[in-house]
N, C-alpha and C positions, 0 to 999 in steps of 0.2 A: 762642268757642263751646266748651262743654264738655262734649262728646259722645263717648262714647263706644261702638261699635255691637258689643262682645264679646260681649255675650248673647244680641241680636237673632240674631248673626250664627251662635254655636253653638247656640242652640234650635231652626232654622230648618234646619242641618243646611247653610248655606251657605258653601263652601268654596272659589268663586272670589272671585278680591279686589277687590271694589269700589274704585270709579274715581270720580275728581272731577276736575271740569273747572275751571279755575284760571286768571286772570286778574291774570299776574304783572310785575314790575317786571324780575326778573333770575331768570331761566331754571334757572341752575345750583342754586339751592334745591331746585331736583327731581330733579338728577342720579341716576341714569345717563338720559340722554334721549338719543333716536333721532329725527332729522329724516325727513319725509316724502320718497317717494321716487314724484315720479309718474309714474305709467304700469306700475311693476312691483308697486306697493299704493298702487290710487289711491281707497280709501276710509278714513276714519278707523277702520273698524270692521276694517278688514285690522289692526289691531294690537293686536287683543284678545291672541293668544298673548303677546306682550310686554309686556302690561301684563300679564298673569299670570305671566310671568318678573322684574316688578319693572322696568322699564324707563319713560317715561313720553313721549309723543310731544309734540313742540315745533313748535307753528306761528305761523306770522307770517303778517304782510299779504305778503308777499314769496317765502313759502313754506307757501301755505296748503295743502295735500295740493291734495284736488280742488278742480277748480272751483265745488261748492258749499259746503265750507267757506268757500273766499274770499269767496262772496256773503254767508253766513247768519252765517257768525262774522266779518267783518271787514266786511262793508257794503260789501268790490265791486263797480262794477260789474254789473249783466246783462243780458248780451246780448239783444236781444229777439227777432225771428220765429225768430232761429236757436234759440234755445232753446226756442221753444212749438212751434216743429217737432220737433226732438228727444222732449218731452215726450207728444206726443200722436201722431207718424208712427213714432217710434223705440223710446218705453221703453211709450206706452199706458195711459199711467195717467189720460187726461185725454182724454174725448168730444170734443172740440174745440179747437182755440185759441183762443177767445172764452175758456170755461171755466179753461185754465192760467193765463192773463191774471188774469182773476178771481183767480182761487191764489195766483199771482205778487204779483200787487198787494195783498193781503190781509196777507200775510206778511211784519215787518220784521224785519232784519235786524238781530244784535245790535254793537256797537261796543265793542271793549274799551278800557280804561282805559288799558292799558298796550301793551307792543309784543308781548307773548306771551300766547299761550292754551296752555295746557298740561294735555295729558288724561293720566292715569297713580294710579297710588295715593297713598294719601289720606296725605299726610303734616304728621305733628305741626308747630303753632309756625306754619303757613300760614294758617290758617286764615280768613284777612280777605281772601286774596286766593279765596277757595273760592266757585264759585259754585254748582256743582248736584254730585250723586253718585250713581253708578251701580250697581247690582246686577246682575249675570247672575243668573239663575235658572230651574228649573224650575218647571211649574204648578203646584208644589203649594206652591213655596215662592214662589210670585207671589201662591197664594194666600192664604197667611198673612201677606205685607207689604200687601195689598192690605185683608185687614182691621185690620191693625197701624198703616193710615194714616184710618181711620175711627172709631179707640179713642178720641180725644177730638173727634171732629171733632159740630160743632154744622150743624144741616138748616140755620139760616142763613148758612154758610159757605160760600165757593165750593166748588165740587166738591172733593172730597180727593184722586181720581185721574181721568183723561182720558187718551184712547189718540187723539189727533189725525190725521190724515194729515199725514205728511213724511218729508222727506229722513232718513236717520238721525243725522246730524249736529243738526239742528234739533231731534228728540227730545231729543237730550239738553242743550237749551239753551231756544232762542230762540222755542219755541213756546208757553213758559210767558209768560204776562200778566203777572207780578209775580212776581220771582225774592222776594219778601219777604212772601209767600204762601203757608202751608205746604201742599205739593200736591206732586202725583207725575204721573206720564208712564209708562204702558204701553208700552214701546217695544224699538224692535230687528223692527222689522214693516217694515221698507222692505225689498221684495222683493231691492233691488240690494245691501245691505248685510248680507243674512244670510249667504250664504256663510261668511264667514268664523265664524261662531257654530256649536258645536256644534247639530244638530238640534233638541235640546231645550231650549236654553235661549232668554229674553227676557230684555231688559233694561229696567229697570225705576229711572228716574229721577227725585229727589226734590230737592225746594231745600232750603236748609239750612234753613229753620224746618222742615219736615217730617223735617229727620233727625234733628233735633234732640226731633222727639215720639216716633221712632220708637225711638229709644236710651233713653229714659224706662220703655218699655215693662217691667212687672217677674213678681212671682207672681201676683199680684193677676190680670192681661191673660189672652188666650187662650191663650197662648204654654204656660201651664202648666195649661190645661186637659183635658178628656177629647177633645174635638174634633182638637185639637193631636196631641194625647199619641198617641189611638191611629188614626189617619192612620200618622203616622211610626213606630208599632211594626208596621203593616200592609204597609208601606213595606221596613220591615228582614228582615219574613218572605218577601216578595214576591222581592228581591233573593236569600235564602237560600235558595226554593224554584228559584231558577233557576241557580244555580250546581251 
């Protein structure tokens, strides 16, 4: 893959550092890595600061953060009435247990290749082991990738983005049908994993065939148009009349 996302990323005005999730042989490729630590940041999304420090978080079947990493990235075990109880007595996001059942059963689990999953920045020379990519952003710059994944997309094509219900781990993987799909995921909406996200920002999940269109993007796209352009000079007076 030879992608490069410097343009996307300075015309867009986006300054946090996009994350890929990685499906690796040997760990140390992505050093400096931080093991999960559960119970004192038992979501994958509690390590967003760190992964804006440069850092990259290192999970195994053995040490998968939360409990629903272990299910949805490693195919775990899950437990069952205990969980449709939790789901629907505890967290409420499911009319009934029939329903989560439904949910539950619907949703496979992804199975990696190797012994590590590893989230963190995007680093050169990995690239085979890359499987989706991550953007924090604001709405305005969700909604300029959000047209920037529809610049070549054809009406007969599957959808180019989809905002699903799940877990936020699942966002950013295993809720895509075909990681060989170019398609994106509106995501960072799991009520239990935003905390740790600034207010304003989503995150906004793409497979490599979509980053791969979205880094293509040139003068020619929207990016360098009036739509574009004067949004984010509106943006910069907005910022200035407030200071």
């Amino acid at each position: 893959m030879d992608a490069d996302p410097a343009l996307l990323l300075e015309t867009l005005d986006i300054t946090t550092t996009p994350v890929g999730l990685y499906d690796a042989p040997d760990p140390e490729m992505f050093a400096p890595l931080v093991s999960p630590r559960r119970g004192t940041e038992p979501c994958l999304f509690a390590y967003y600061r760190r992964w804006q420090r440069g850092q990259t978080l290192h999970l195994t079947a053995d040490a998968p953060g939360c409990e629903g990493c272990g299910w949805y990235l490693f195919d775990l075990p899950v437990p069952g009435d205990e969980h449709l109880a939790f789901l629907v007595e505890e967290e409420g996001i499911c009319a009934s247990r029939a329903l989560a059942a439904e949910w539950m059963a619907d949703h496979r689990a992804y199975r990696p290749q190797h012994d590590n999953v590893l989230v963190g920045p995007l680093r050169a020379g990995h690239e085979q082991y890359l499987r989706t990519i991550t953007f924090f952003v604001t709405p305005d710059q969700l909604g300029g990738l959000v047209t920037g994944v529809h610049y070549e997309a054809s009406v007969a094509d599957p959808s180019p983005v989809i905002a699903p219900f799940g877990a936020g781990c699942m966002q950013l993987l295993t809720l895509f049908e075909d990681l060989d799909v170019p398609q994106a995921i509106i995501g960072g909406l799991d009520l239990s994993a935003r905390p740790p996200l600034p207010a304003d920002v989503l995150a906004f999940t793409v497979t490599r065939p979509m980053f791969e269109r979205l880094c293509r993007l040139d003068e020619a796209s929207f990016l360098f148009k009036p739509y574009w352009r004067d949004l984010r000079a509106l943006r910069a007076r907005q910022r200035g009349s407030a200071t």
